[in-house]
Biotite code that builds the C-alpha atoms (Angstrom):
import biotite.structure as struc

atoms = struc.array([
    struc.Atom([-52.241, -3.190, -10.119], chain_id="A", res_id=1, res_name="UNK", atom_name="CA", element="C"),
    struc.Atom([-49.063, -4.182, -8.354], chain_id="A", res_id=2, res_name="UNK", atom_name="CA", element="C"),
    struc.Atom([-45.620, -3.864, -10.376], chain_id="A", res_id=3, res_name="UNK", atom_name="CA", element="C"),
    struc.Atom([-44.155, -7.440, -10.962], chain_id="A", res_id=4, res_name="UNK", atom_name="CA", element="C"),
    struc.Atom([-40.561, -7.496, -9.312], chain_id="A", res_id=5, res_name="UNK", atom_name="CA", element="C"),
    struc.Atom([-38.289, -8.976, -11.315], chain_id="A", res_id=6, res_name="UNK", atom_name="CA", element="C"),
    struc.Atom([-36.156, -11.673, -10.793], chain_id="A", res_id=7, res_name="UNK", atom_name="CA", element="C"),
    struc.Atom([-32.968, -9.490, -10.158], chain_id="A", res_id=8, res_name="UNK", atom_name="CA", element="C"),
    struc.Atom([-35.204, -7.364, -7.801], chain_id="A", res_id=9, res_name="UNK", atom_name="CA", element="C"),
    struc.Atom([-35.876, -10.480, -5.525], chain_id="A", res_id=10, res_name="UNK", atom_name="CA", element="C"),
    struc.Atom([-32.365, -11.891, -5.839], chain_id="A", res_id=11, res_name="UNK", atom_name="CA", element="C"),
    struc.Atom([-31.225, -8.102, -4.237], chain_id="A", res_id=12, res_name="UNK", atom_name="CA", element="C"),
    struc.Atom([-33.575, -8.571, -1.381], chain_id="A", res_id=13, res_name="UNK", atom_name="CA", element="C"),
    struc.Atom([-32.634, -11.749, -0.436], chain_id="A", res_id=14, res_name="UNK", atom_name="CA", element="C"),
    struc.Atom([-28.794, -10.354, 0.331], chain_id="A", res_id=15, res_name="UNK", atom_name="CA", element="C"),
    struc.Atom([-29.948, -7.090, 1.319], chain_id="A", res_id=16, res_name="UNK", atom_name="CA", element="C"),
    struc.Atom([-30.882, -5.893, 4.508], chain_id="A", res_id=17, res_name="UNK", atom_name="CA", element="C"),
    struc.Atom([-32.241, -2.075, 3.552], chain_id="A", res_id=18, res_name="UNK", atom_name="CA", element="C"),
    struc.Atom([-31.684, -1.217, 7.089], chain_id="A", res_id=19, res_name="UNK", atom_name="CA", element="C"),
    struc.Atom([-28.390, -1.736, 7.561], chain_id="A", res_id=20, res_name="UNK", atom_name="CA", element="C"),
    struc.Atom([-25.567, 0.534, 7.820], chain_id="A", res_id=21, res_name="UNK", atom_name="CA", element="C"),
    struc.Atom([-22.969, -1.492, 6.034], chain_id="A", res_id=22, res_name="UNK", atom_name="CA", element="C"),
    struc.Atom([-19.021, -1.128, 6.459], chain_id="A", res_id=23, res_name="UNK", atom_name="CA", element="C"),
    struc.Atom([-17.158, -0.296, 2.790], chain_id="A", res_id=24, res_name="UNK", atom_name="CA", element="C"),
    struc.Atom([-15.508, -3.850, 2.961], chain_id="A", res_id=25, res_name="UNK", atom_name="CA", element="C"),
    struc.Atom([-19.406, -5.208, 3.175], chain_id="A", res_id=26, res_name="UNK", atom_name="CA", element="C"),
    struc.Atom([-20.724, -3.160, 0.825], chain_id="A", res_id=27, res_name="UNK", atom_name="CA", element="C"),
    struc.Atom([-18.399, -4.337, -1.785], chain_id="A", res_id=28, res_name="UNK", atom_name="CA", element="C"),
    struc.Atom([-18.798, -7.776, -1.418], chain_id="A", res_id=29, res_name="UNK", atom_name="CA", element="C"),
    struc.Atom([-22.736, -7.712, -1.418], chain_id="A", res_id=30, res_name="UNK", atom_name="CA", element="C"),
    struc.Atom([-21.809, -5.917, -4.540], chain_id="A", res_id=31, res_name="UNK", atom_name="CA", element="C"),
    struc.Atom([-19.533, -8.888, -5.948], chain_id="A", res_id=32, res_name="UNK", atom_name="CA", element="C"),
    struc.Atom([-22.193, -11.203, -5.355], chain_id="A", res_id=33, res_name="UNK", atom_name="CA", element="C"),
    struc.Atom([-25.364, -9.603, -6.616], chain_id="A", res_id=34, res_name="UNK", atom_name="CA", element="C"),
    struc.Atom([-27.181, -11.722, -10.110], chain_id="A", res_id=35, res_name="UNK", atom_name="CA", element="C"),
    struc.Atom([-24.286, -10.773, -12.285], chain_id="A", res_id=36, res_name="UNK", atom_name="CA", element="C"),
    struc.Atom([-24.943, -8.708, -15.803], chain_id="A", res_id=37, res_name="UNK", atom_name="CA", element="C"),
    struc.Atom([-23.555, -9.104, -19.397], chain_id="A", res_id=38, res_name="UNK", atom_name="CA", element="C"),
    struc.Atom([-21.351, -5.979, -19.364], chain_id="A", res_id=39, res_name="UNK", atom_name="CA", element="C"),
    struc.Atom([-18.815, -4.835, -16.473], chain_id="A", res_id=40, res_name="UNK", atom_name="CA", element="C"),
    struc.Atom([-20.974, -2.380, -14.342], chain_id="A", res_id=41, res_name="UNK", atom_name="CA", element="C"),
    struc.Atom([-19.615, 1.249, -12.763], chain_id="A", res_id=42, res_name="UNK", atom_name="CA", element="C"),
    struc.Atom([-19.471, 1.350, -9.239], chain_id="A", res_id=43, res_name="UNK", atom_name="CA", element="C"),
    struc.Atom([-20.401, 4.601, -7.766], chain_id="A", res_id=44, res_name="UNK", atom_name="CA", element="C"),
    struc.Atom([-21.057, 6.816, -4.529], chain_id="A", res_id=45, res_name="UNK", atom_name="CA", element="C"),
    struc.Atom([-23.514, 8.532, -3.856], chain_id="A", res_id=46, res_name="UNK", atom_name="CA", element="C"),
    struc.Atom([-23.072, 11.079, -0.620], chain_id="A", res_id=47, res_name="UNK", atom_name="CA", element="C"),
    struc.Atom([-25.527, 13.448, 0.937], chain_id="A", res_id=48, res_name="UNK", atom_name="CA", element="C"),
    struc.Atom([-23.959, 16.639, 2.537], chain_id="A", res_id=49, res_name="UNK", atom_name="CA", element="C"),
    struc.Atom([-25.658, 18.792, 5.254], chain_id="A", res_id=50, res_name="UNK", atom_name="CA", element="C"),
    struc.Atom([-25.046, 21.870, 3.225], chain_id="A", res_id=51, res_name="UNK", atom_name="CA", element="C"),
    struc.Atom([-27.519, 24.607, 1.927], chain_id="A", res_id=52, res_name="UNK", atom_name="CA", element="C"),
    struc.Atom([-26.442, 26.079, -1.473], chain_id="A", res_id=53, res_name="UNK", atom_name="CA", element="C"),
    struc.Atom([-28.154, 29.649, -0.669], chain_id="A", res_id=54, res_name="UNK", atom_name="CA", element="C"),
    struc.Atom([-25.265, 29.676, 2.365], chain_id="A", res_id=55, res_name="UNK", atom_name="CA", element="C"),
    struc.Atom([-22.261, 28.436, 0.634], chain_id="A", res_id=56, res_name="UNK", atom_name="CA", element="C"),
    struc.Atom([-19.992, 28.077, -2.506], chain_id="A", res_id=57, res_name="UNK", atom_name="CA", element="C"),
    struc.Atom([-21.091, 24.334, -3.818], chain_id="A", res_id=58, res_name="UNK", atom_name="CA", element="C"),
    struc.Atom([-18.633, 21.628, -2.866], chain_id="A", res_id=59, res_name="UNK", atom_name="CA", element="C"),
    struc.Atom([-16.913, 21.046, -5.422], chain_id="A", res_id=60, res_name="UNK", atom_name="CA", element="C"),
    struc.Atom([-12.770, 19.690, -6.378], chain_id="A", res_id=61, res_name="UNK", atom_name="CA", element="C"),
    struc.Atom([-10.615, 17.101, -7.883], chain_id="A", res_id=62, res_name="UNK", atom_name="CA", element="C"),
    struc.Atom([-9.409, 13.600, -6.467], chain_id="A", res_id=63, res_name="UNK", atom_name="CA", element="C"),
    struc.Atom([-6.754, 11.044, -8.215], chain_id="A", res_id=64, res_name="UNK", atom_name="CA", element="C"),
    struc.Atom([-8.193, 7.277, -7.747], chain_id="A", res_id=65, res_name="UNK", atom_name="CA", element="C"),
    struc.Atom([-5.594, 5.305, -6.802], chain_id="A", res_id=66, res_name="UNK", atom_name="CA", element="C"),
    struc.Atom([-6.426, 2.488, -9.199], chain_id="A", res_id=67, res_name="UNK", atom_name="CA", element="C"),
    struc.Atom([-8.265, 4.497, -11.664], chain_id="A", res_id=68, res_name="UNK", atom_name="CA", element="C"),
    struc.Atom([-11.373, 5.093, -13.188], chain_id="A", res_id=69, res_name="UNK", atom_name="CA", element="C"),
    struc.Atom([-11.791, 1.735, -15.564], chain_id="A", res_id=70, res_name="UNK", atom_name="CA", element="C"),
    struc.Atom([-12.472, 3.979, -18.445], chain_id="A", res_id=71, res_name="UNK", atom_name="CA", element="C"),
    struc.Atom([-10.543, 5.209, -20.856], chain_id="A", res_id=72, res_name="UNK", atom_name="CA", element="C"),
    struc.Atom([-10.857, 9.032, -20.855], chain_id="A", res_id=73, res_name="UNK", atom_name="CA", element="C"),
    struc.Atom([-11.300, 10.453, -24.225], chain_id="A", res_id=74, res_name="UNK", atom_name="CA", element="C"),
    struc.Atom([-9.209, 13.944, -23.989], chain_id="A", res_id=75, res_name="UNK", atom_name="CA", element="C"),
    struc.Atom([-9.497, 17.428, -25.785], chain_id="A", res_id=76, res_name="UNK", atom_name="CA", element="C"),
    struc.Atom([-6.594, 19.624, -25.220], chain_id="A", res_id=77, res_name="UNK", atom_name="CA", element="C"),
    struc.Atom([-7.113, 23.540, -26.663], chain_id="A", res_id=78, res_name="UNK", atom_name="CA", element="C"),
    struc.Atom([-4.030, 25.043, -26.841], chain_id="A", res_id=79, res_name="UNK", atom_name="CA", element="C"),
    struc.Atom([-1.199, 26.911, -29.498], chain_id="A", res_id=80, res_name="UNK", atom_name="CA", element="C"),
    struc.Atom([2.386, 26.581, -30.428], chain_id="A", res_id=81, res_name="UNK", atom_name="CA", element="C"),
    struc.Atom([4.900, 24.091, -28.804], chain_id="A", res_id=82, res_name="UNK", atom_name="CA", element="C"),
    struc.Atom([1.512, 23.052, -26.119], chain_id="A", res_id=83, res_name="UNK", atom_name="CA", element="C"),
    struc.Atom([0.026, 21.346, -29.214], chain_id="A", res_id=84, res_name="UNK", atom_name="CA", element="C"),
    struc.Atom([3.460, 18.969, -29.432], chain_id="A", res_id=85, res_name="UNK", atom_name="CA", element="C"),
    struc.Atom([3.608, 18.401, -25.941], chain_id="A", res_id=86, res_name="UNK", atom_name="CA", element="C"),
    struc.Atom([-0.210, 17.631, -25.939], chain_id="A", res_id=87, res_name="UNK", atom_name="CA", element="C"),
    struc.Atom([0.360, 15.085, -28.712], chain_id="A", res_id=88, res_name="UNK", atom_name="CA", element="C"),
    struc.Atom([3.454, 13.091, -27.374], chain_id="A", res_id=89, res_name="UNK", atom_name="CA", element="C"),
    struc.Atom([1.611, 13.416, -23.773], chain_id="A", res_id=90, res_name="UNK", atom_name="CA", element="C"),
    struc.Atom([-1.765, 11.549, -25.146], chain_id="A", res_id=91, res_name="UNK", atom_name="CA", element="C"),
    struc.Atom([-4.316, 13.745, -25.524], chain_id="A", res_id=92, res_name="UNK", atom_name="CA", element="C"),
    struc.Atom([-6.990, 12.640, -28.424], chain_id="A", res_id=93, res_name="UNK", atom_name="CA", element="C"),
    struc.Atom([-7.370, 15.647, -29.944], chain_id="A", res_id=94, res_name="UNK", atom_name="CA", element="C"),
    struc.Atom([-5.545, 18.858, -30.107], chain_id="A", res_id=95, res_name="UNK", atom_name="CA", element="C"),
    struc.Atom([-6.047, 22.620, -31.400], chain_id="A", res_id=96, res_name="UNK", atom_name="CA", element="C"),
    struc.Atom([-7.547, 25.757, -31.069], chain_id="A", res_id=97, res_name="UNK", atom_name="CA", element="C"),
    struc.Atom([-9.233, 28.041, -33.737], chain_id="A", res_id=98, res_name="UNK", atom_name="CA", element="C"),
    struc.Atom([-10.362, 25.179, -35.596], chain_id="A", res_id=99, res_name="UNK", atom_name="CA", element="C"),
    struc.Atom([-11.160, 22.628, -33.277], chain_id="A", res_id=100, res_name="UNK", atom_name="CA", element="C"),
    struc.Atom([-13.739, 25.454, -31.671], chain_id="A", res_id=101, res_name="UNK", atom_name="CA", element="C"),
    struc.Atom([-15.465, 25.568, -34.871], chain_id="A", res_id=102, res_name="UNK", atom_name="CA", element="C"),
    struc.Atom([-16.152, 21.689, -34.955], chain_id="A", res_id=103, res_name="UNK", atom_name="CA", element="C"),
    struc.Atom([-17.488, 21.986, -31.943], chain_id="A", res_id=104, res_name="UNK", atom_name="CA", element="C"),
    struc.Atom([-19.493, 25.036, -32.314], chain_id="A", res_id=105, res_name="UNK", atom_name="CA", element="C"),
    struc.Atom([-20.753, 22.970, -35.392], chain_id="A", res_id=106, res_name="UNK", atom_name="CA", element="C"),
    struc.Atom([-21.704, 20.328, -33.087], chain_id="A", res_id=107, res_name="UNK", atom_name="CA", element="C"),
    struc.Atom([-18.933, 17.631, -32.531], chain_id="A", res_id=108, res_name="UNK", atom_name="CA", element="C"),
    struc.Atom([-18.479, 16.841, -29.133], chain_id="A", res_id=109, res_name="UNK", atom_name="CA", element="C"),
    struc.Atom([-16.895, 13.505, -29.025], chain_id="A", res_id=110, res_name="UNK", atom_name="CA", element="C"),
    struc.Atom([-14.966, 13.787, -26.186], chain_id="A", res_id=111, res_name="UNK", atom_name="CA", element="C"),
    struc.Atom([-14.572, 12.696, -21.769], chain_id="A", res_id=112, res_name="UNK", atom_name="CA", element="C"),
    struc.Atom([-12.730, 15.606, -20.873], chain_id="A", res_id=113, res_name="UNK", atom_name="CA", element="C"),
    struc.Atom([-11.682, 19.232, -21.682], chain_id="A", res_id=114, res_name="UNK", atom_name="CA", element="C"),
    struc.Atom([-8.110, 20.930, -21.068], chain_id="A", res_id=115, res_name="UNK", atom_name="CA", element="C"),
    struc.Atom([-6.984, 24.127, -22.004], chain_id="A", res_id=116, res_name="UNK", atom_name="CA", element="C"),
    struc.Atom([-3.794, 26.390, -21.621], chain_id="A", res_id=117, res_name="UNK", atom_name="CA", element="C"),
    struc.Atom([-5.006, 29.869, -19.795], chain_id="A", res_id=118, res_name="UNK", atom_name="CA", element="C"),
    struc.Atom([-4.562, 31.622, -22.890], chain_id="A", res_id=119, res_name="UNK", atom_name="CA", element="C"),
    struc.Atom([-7.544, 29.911, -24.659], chain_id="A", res_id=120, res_name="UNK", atom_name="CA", element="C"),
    struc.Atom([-10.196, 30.670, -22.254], chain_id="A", res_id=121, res_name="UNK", atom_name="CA", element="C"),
    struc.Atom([-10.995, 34.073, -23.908], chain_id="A", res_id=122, res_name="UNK", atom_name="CA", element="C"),
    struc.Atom([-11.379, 31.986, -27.355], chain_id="A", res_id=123, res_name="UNK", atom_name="CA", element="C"),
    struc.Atom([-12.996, 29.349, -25.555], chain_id="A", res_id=124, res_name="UNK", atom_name="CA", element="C"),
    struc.Atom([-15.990, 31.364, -23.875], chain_id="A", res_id=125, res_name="UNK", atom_name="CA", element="C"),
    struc.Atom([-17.594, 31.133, -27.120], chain_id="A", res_id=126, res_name="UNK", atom_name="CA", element="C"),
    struc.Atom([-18.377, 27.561, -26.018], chain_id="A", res_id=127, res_name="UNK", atom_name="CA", element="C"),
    struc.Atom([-19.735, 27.704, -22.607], chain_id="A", res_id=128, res_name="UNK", atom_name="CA", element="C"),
    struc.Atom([-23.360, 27.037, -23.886], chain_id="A", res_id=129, res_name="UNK", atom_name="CA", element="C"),
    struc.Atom([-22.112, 23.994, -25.202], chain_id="A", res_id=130, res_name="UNK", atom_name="CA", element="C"),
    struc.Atom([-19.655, 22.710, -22.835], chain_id="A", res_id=131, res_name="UNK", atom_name="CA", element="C"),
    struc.Atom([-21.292, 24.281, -20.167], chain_id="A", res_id=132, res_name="UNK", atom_name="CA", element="C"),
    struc.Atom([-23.928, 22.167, -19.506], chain_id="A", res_id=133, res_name="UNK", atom_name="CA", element="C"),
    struc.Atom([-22.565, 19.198, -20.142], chain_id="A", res_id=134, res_name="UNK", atom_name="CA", element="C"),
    struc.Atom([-19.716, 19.393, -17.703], chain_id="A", res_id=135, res_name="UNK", atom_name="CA", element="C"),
    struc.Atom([-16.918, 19.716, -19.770], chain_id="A", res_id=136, res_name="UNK", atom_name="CA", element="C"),
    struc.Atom([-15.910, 23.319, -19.280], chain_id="A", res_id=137, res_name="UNK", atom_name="CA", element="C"),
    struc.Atom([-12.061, 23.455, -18.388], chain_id="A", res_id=138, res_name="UNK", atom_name="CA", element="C"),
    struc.Atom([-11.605, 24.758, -14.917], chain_id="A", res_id=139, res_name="UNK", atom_name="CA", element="C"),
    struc.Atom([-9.168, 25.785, -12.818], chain_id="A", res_id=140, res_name="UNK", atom_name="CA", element="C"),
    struc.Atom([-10.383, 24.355, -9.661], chain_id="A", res_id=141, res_name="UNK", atom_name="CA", element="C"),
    struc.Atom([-10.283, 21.087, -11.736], chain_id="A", res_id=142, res_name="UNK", atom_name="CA", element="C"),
    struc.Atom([-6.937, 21.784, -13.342], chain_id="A", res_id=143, res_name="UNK", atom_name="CA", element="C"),
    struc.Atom([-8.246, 21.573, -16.240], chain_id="A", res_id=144, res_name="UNK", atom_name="CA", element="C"),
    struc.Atom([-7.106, 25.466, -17.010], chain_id="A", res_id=145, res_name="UNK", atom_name="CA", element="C"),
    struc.Atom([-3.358, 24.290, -17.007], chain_id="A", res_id=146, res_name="UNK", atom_name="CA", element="C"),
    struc.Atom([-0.218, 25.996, -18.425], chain_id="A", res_id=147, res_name="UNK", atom_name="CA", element="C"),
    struc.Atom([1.609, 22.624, -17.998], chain_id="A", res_id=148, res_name="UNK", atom_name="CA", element="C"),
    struc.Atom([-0.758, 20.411, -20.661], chain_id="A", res_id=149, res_name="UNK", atom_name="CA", element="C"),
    struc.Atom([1.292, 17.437, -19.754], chain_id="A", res_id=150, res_name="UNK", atom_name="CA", element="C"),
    struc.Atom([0.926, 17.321, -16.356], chain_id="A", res_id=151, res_name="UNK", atom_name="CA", element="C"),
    struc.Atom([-3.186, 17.930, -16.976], chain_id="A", res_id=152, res_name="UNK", atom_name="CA", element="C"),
    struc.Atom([-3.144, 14.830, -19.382], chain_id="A", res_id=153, res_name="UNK", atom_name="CA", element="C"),
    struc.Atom([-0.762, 12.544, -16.664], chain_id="A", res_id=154, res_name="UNK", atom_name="CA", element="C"),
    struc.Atom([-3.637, 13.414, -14.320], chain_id="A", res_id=155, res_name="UNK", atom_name="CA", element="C"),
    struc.Atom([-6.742, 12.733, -16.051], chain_id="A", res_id=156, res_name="UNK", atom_name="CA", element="C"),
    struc.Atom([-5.080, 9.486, -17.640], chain_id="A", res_id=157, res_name="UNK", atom_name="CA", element="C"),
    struc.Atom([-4.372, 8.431, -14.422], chain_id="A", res_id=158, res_name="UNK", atom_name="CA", element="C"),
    struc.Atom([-7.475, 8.374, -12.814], chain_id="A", res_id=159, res_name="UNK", atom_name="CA", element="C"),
    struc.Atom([-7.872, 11.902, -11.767], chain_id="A", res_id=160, res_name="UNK", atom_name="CA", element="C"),
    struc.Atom([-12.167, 12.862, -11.415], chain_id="A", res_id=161, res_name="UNK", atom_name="CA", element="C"),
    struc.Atom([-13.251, 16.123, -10.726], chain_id="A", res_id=162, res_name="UNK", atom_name="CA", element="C"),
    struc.Atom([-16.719, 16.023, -7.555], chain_id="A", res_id=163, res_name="UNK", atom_name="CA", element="C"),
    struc.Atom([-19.338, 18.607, -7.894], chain_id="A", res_id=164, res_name="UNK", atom_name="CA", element="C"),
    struc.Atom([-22.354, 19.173, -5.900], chain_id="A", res_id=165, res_name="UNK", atom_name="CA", element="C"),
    struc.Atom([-25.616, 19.247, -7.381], chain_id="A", res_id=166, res_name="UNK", atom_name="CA", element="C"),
    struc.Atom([-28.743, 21.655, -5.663], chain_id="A", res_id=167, res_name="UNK", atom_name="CA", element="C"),
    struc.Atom([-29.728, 19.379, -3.765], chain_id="A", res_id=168, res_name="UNK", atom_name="CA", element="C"),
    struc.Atom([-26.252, 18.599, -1.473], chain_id="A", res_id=169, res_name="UNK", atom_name="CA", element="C"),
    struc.Atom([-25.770, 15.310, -3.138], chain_id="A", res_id=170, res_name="UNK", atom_name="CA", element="C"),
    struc.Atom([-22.246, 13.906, -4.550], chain_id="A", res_id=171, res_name="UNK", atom_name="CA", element="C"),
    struc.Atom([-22.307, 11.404, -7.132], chain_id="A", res_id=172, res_name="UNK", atom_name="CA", element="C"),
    struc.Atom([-19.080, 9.723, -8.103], chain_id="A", res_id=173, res_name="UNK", atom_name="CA", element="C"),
    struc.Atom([-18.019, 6.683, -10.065], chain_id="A", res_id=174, res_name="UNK", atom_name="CA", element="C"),
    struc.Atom([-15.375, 5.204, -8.243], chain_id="A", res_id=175, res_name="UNK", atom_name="CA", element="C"),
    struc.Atom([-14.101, 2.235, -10.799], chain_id="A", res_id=176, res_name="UNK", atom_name="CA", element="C"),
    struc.Atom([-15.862, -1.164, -12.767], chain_id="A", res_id=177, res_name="UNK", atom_name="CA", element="C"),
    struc.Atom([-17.302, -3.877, -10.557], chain_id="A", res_id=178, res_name="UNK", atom_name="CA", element="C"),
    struc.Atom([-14.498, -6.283, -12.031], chain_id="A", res_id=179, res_name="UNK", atom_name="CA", element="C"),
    struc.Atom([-12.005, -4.128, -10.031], chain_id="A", res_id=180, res_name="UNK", atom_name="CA", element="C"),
    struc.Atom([-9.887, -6.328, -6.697], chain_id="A", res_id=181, res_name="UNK", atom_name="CA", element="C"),
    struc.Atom([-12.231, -5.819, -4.070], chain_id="A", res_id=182, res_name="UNK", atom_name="CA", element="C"),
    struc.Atom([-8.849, -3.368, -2.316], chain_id="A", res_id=183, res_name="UNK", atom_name="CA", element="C"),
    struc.Atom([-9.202, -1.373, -5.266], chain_id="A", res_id=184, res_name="UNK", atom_name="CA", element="C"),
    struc.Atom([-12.442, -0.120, -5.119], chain_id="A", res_id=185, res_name="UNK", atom_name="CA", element="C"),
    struc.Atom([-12.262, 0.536, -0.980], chain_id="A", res_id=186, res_name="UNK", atom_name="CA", element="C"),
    struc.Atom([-9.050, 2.043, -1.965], chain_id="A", res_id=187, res_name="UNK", atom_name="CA", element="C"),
    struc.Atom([-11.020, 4.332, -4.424], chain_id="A", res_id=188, res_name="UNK", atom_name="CA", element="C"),
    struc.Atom([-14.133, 4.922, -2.361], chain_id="A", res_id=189, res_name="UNK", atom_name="CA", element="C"),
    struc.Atom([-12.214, 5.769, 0.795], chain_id="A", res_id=190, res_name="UNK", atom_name="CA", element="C"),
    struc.Atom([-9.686, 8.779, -1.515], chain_id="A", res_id=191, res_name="UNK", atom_name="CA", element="C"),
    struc.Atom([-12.714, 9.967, -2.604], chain_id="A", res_id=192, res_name="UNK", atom_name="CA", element="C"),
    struc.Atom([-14.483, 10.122, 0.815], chain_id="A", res_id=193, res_name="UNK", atom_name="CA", element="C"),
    struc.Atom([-11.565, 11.845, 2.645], chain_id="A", res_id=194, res_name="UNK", atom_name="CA", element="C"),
    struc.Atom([-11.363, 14.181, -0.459], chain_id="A", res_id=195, res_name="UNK", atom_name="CA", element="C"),
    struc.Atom([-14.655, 15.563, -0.156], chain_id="A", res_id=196, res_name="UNK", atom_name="CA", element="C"),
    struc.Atom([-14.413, 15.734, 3.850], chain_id="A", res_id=197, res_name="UNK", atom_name="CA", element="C"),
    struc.Atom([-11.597, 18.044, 3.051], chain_id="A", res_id=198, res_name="UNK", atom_name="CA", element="C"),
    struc.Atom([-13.847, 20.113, 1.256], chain_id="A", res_id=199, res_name="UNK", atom_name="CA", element="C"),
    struc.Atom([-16.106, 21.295, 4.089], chain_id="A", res_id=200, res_name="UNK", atom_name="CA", element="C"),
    struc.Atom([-16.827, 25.010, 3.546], chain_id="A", res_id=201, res_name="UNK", atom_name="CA", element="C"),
    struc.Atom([-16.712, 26.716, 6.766], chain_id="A", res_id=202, res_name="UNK", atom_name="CA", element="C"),
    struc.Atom([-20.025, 27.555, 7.070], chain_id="A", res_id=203, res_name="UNK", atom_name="CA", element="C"),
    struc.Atom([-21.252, 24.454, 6.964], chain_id="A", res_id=204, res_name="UNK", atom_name="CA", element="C"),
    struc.Atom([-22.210, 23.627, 10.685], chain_id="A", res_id=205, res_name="UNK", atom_name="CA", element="C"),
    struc.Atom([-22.931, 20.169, 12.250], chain_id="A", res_id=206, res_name="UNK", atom_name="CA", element="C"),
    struc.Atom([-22.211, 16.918, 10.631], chain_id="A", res_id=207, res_name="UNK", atom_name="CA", element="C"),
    struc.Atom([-20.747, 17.772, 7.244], chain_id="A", res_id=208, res_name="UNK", atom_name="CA", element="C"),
    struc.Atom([-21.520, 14.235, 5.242], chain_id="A", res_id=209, res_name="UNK", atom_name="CA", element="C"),
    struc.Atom([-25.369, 13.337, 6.201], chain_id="A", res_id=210, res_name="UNK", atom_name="CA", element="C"),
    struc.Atom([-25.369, 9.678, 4.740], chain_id="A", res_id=211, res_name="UNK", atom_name="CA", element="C"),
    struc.Atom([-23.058, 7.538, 1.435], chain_id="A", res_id=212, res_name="UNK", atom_name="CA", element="C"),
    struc.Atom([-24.299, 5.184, -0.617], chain_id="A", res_id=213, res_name="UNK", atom_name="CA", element="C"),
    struc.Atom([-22.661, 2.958, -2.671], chain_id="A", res_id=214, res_name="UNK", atom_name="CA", element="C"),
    struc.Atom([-24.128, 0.884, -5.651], chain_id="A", res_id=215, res_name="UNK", atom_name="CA", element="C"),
    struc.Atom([-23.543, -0.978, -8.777], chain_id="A", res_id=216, res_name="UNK", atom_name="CA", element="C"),
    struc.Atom([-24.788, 0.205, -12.641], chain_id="A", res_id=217, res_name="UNK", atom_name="CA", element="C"),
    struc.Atom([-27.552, -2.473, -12.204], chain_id="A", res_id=218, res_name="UNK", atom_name="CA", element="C"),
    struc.Atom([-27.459, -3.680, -8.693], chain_id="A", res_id=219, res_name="UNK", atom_name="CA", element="C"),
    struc.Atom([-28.963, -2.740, -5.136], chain_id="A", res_id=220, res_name="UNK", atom_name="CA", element="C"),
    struc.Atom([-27.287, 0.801, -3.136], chain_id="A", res_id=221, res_name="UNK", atom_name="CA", element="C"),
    struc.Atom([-26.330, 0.110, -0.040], chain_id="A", res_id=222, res_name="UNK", atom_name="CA", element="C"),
    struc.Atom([-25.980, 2.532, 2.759], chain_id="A", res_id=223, res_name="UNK", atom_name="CA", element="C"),
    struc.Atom([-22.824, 3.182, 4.357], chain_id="A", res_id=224, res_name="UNK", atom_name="CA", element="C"),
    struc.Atom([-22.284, 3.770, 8.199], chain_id="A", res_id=225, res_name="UNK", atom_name="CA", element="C"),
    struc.Atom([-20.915, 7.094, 8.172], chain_id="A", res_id=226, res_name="UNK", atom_name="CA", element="C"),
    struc.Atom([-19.059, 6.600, 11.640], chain_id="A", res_id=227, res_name="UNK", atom_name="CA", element="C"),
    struc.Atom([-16.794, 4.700, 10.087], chain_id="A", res_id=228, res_name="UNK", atom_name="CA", element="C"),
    struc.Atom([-15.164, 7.642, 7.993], chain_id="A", res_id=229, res_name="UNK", atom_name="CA", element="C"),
    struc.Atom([-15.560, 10.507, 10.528], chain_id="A", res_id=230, res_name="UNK", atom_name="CA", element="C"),
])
């Protein structure tokens, strides 16, 4: 029997041309204007690269959004000595070491994101089952490994997202809340475009980003015309 569409559903099709290769400025107003929700939805990308993981290092690195993420980042700094002031005064939610890696090894994990002086990595290793696979692992190609906690904290607070690909060449990155200026989010979709364009590993051959998407928590992905950005 034939799934009912639901009212939503039809709304999106009515604005939505599933064809189309819209520009970003489009995109985001389609966006704007889809059957509006009862909570402020995440706006993200979603870009396929024409990259084989069995030839090549994944894509992966950091990029600040201009006007942020729209979330406040929740932030667990694992450090010693005058780091743990600095980490304090600079923001961070939670600060230590030897203790704080036994709350979490006895399962609290209340936290966005993960920062750690170099010096607590060896401690820290303990946890990569835990904050391994859920992403929160601090890394230096993220800056997350960072001598200068301040600095790590400014960045994340600011809007600073780390962009990972997954096995299958695809990108996903929330780029800001659907409330956001219209300028805003193009501002923050375009930084994260160029960012991962500047991550082309030089194997890859060809067109480097195959197709972008870009849709709303609960509304319709559009496609992107990729010209547009090369």
């Amino acid at each position: 029997m034939p799934r009912r569409q639901s009212k939503r559903k039809k709304e999106f099709e009515k604005i939505v041309d599933k064809d189309k290769r819209f520009t970003l400025d489009e995109a985001i107003e389609i966006l704007k204007n889809a059957p509006k929700v009862k909570f402020d939805e995440t706006v993200e990308l979603a870009i396929k690269l024409e990259v084989s993981t069995k030839d090549s290092q994944p894509v992966r690195g950091t990029v600040r959004l201009p006007s942020g993420t729209g979330k406040k980042k929740t932030v667990c700094v694992f450090c010693k000595g005058d780091a743990e002031i600095k980490a304090k005064e600079a923001g961070a939610d939670f600060v230590g070491s030897e203790a704080l890696i036994q709350k979490i090894s006895d399962g609290w994990c209340e936290f966005d994101v993960a920062i750690a002086t170099p010096e607590m990595m060896r401690e820290l290793a303990k946890l990569g089952k835990v904050l391994g696979p859920r992403g929160l692992m601090p890394n230096p190609k993220a800056g997350t490994v960072n001598a200068d906690v301040v600095a790590a904290i400014n960045d994340v607070k600011k809007g600073k997202i780390e962009f990972k690909m997954d096995k299958q060449s695809n990108i996903q990155v929330p780029i800001g809340k659907l409330s956001f200026e219209n300028k805003a989010l193009g501002e923050n979709a375009t930084s994260v475009i160029k960012a991962i364009a500047s991550s082309r590993p030089p194997s890859a051959k060809g067109q480097f980003i195959r197709s972008i998407a870009i849709s709303s928590s609960m509304g319709p992905g559009l496609k992107l015309d990729v010209a547009k950005f090369l």
